[in-house]
DRENKOLLUM-787947 format. One record per residue (C-alpha): residue number from 1; residue in one letter; chain; x, y, z. Coordinates in nm, 2 decimals. Example, Ala and Ser with C-alpha at 12.3 -4.5 7.8 and 13.67 -1.06 7.14 Angstrom:
[node 1,A,A,[1.23,-0.45,0.78]]
[node 2,S,A,[1.37,-0.11,0.71]]
***
This chain:
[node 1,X,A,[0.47,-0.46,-3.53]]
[node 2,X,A,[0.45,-0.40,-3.18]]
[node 3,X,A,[0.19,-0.37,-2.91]]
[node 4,X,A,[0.12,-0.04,-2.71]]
[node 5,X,A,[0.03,-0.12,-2.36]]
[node 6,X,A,[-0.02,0.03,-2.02]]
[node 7,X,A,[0.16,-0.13,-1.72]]
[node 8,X,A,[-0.09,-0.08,-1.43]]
[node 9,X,A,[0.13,-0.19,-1.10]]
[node 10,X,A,[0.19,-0.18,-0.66]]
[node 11,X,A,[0.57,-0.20,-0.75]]
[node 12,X,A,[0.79,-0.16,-0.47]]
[node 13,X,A,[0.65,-0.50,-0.23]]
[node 14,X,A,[0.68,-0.78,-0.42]]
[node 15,X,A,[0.99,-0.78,-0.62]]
[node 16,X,A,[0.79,-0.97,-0.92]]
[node 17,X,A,[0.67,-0.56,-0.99]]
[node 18,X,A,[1.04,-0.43,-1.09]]
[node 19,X,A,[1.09,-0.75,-1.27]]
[node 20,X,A,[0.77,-0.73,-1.53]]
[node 21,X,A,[0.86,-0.40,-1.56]]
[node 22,X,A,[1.22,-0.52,-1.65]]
[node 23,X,A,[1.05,-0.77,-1.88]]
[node 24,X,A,[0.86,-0.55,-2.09]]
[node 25,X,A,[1.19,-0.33,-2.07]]
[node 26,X,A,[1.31,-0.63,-2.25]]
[node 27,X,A,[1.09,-0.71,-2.49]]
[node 28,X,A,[1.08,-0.56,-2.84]]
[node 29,X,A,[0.74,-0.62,-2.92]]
[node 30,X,A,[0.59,-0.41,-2.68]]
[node 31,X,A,[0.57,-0.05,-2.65]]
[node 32,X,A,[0.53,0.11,-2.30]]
[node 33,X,A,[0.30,0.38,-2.37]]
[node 34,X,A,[0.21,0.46,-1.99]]
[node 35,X,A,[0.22,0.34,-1.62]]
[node 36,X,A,[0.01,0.35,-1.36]]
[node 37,X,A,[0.05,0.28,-1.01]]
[node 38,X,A,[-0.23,0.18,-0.74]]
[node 39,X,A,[-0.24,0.07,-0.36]]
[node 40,X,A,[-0.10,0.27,-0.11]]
[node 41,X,A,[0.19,0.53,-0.14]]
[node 42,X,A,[0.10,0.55,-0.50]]
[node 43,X,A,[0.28,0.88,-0.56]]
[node 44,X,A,[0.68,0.65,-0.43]]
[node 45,X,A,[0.56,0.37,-0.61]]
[node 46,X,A,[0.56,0.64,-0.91]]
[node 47,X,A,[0.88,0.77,-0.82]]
[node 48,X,A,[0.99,0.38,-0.82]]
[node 49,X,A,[0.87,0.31,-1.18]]
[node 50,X,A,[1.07,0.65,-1.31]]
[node 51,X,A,[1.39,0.55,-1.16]]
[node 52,X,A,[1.39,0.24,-1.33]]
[node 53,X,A,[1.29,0.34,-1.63]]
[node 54,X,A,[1.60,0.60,-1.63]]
[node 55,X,A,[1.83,0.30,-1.49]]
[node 56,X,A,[1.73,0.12,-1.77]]
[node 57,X,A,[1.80,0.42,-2.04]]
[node 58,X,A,[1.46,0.46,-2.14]]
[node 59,X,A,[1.24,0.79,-2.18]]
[node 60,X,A,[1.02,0.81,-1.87]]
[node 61,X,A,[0.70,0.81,-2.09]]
[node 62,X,A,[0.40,0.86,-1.88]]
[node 63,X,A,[0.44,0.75,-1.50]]
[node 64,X,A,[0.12,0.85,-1.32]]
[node 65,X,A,[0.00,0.76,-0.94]]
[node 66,X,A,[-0.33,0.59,-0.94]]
[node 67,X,A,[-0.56,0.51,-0.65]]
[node 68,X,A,[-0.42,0.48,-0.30]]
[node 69,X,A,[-0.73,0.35,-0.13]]
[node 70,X,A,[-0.94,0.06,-0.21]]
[node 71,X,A,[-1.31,0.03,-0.33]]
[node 72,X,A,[-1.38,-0.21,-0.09]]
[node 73,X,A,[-1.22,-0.02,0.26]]
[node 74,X,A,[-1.03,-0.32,0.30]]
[node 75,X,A,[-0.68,-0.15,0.47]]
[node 76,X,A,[-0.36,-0.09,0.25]]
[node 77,X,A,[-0.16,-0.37,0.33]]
[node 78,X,A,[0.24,-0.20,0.32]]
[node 79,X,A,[0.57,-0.41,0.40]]
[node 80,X,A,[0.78,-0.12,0.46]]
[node 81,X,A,[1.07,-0.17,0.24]]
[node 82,X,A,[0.96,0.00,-0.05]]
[node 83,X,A,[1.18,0.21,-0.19]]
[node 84,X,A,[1.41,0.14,0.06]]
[node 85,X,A,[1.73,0.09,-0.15]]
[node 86,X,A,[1.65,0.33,-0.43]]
[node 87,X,A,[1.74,0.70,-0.25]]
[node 88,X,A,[1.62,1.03,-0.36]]
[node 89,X,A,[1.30,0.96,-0.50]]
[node 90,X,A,[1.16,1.29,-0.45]]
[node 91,X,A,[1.40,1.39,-0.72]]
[node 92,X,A,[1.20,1.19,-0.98]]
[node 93,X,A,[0.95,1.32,-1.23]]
[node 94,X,A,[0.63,1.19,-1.29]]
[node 95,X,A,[0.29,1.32,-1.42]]
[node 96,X,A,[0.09,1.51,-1.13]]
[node 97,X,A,[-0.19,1.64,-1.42]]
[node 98,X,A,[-0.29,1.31,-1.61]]
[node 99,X,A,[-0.57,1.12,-1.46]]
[node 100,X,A,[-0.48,0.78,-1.40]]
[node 101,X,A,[-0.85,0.62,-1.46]]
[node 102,X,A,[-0.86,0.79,-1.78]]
[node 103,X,A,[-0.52,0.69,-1.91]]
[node 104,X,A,[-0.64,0.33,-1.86]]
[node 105,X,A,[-1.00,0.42,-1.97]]
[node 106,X,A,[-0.82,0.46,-2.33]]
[node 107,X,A,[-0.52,0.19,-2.32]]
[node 108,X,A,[-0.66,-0.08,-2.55]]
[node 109,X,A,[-0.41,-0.30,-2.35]]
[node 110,X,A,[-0.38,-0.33,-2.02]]
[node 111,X,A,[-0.13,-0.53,-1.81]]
[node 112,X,A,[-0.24,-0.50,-1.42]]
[node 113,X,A,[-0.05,-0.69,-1.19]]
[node 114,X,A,[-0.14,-0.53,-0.88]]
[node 115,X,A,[-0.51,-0.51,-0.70]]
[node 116,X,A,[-0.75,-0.45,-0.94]]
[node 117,X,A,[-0.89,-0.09,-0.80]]
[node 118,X,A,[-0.74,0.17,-1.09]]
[node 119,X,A,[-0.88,-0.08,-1.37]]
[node 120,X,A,[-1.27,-0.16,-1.19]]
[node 121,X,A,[-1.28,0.22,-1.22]]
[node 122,X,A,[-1.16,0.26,-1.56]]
[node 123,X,A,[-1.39,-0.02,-1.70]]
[node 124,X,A,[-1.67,0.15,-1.55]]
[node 125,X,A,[-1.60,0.51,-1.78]]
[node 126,X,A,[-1.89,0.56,-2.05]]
[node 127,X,A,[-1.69,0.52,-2.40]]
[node 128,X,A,[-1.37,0.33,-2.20]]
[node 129,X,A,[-1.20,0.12,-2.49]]
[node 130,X,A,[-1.00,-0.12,-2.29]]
[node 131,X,A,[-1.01,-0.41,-2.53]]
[node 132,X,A,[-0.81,-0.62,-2.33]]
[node 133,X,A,[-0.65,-0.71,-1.97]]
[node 134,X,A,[-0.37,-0.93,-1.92]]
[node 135,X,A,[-0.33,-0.99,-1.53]]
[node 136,X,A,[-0.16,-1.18,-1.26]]
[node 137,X,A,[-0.49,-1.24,-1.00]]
[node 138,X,A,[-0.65,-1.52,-0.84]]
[node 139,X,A,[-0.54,-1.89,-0.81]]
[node 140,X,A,[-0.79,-2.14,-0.98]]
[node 141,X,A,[-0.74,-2.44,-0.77]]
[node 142,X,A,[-0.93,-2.25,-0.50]]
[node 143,X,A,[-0.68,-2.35,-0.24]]
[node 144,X,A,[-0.66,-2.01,-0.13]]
[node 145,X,A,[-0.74,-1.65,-0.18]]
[node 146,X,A,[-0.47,-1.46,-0.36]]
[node 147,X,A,[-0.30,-1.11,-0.27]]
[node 148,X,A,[-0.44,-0.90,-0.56]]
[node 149,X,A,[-0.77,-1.02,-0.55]]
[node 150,X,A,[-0.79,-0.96,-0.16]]
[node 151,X,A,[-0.66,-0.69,-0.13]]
[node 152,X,A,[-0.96,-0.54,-0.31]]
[node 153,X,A,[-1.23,-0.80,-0.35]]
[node 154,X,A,[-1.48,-0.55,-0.48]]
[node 155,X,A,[-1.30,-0.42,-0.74]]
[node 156,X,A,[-1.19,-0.72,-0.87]]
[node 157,X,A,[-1.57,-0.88,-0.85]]
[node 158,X,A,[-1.65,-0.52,-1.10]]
[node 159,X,A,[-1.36,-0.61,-1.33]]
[node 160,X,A,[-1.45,-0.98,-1.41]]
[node 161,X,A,[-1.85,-0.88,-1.43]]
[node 162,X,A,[-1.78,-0.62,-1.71]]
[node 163,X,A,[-1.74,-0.82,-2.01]]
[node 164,X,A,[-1.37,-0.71,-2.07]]
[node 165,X,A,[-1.19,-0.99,-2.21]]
[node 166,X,A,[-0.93,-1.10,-1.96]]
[node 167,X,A,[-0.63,-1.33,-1.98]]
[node 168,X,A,[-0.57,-1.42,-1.60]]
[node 169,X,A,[-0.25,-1.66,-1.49]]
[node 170,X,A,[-0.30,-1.74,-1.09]]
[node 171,X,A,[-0.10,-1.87,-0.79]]
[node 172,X,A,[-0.16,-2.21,-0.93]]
[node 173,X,A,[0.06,-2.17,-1.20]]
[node 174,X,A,[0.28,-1.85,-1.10]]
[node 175,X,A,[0.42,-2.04,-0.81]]
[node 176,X,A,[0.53,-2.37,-1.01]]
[node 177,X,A,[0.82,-2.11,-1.13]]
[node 178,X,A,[1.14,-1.99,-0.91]]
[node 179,X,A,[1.40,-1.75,-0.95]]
[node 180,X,A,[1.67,-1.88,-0.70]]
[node 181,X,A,[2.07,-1.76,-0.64]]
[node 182,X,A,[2.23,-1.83,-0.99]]
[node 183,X,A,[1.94,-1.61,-1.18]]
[node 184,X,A,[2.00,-1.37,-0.97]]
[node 185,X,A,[2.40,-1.35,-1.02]]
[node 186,X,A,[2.31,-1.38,-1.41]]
[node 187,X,A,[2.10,-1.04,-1.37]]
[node 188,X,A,[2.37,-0.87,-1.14]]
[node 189,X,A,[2.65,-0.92,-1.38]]
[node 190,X,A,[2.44,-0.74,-1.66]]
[node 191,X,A,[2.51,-0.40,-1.56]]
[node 192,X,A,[2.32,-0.14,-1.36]]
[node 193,X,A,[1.96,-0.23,-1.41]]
[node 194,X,A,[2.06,-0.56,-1.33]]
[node 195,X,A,[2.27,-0.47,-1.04]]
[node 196,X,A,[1.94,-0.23,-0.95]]
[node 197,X,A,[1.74,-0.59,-0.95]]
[node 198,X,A,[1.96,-0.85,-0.82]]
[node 199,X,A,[1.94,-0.61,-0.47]]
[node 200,X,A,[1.59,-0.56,-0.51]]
[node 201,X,A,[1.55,-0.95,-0.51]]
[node 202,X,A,[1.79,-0.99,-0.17]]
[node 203,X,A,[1.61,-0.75,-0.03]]
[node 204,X,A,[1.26,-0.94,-0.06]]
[node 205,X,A,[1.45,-1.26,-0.05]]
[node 206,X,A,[1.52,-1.12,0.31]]
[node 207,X,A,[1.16,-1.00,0.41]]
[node 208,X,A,[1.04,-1.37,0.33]]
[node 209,X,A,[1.32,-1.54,0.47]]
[node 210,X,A,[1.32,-1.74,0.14]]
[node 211,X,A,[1.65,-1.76,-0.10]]
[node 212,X,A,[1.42,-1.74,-0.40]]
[node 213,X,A,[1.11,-1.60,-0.52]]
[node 214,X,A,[0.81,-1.62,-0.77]]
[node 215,X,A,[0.82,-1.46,-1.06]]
[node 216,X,A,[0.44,-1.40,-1.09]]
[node 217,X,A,[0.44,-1.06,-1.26]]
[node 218,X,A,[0.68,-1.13,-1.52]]
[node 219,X,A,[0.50,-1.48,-1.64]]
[node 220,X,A,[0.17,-1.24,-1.69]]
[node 221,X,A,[0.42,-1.00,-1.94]]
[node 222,X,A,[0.49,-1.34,-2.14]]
[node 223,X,A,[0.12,-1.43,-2.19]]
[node 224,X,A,[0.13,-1.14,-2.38]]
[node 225,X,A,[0.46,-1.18,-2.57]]
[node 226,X,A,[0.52,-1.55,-2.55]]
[node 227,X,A,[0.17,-1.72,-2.58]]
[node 228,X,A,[0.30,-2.05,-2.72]]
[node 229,X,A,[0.45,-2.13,-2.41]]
[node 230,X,A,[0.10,-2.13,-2.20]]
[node 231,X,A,[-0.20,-2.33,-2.20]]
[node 232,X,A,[-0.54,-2.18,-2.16]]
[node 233,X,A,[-0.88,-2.24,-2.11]]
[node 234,X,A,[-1.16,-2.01,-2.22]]
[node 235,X,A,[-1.47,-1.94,-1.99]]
[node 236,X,A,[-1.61,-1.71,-1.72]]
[node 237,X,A,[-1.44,-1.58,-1.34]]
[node 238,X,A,[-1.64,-1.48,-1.06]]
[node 239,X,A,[-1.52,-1.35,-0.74]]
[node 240,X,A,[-1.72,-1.48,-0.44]]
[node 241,X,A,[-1.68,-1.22,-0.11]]
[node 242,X,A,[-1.40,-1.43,0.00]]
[node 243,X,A,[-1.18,-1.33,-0.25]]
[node 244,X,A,[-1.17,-1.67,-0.41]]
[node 245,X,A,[-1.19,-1.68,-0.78]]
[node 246,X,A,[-1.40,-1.93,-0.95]]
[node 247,X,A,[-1.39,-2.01,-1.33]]
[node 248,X,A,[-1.66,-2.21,-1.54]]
[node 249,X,A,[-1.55,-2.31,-1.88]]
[node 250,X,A,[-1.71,-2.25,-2.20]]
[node 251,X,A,[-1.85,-1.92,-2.34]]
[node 252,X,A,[-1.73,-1.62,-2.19]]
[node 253,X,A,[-1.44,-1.36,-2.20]]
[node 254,X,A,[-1.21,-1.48,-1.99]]
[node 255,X,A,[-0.86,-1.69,-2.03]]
[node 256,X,A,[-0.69,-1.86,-1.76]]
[node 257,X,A,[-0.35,-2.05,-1.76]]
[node 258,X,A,[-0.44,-2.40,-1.73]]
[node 259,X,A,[-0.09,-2.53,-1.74]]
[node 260,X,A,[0.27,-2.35,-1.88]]
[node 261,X,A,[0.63,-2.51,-2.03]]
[node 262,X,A,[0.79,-2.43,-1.66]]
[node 263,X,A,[1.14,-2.42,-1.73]]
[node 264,X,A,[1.07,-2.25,-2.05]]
[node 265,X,A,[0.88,-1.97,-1.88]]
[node 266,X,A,[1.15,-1.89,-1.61]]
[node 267,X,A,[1.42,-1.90,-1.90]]
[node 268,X,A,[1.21,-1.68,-2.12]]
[node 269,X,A,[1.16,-1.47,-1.80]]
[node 270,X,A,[1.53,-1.42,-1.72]]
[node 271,X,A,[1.64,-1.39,-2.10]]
[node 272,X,A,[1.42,-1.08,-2.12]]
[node 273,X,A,[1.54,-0.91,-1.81]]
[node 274,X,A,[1.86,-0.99,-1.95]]
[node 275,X,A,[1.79,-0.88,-2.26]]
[node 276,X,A,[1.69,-0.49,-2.06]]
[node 277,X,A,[1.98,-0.47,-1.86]]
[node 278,X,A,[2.21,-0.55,-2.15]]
[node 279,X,A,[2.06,-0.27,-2.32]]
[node 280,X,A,[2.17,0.02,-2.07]]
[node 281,X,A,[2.55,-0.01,-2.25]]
***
């Protein structure tokens, strides 16, 4: 059995994009059936997710660009490096007919792991049947006001009010996980997807002036595949205009992480990746 599910995704700023994309590449019980992309140059961040996918020896499938702008006006936030190492990407192929709000209107599973704008406006479609969302968003200590969320408050405040059942993993748990300098030689040496990656990770490793990174987007791809591995607490999120994300336990729709197997994550991360990149011959 496997599950069908549609990738929403700002690939192409954070590395942690290409990598949950490389995790779901990896994993056998889940089927790709489309991906959207939101936030900006929607139509390269597109192009990105095709090139991947045909590094990776896999059927494009359905690659659509999503919303550029945000609900709430809030300006695109860009880090200029995307795309940067992958050249050609007008070349690419991806859907310029499909309506990206519509193909997540009718995925019963969602994985979004970029700001929330393509899926506020899918929930809203009379007859959507988005069952459930699986996304990386928020951080549940309050300590601060994570990217995904802020960069488009509004629509994340419309996805949490809709009723949607949600399974949410924050910056309080995402960032107790690193991929450092041996991971990435592990991926390089697995052929080219993984040589694709390991410069994709230098090259945000370099914008951060870090020699690591967080693997936030790939630990949301494991609450779907690996649930044993997380804790989770059941309840209700609200977004307050700040951007923070506050959750009350007991009835409601939503999951959060409330704690995760650390090491076990970030192997079961890397296997998976591993796993993809093994898989291009």
């Amino acid at each position: 059995m496997t599950t069908a599910l549609t990738l929403d995704t700002d690939i192409g700023s954070d590395v942690d994009d290409v990598l949950a994309l490389a995790t779901i590449f990896g994993s056998p019980e889940l089927d790709l059936a489309a991906v959207t992309t939101v936030y900006g140059d929607t139509l390269l961040r597109a192009r990105m997710v095709a090139r991947v996918t045909g590094v990776a020896g896999r059927e494009p499938g359905l690659v659509v660009a999503g919303r550029a702008e945000t609900r709430s006006g809030r300006a695109v936030w860009w880090a200029g490096h995307e795309g940067a190492l992958l050249p050609d990407l007008e070349r690419e192929k991806v859907d310029l007919e499909a309506d990206p709000i519509d193909v997540l209107a009718t995925s019963p599973t969602v994985v979004a792991v970029g700001p929330l704008t393509n899926v506020a406006e899918a929930v809203e479609q009379p007859g959507r049947v988005v069952g459930q969302l699986f996304l990386m968003g928020g951080d549940f200590s309050l300590s601060k006001v994570e990217h995904n969320i802020k960069c488009d408050v509004d629509a994340a405040a419309v996805v949490f009010a809709s009723g949607v059942p949600a399974t949410v993993i924050g910056l309080d748990q995402t960032t107790r996980i690193r991929l450092g300098g041996a991971v990435v030689a592990e991926i390089e040496a697995a052929g080219p997807l993984g040589q694709l990656l390991a410069a994709e990770m230098r090259q945000f490793w370099k914008f951060t002036a870090e020699d690591s990174n967080v693997p936030h987007d790939p630990a949301a791809v494991l609450m779907l595949t690996d649930p044993e591995l997380f804790t989770f607490a059941t309840g209700r999120i609200e977004v307050d205009p700040t951007g923070l994300t506050r959750f009350t336990p007991g009835d409601g729709p939503h999951r959060i992480v409330a704690d995760l197997d650390t090491g076990r994550v970030g192997r079961r991360i890397v296997d998976r990746i591993l796993t993809a990149c093994r898989a291009t011959g």
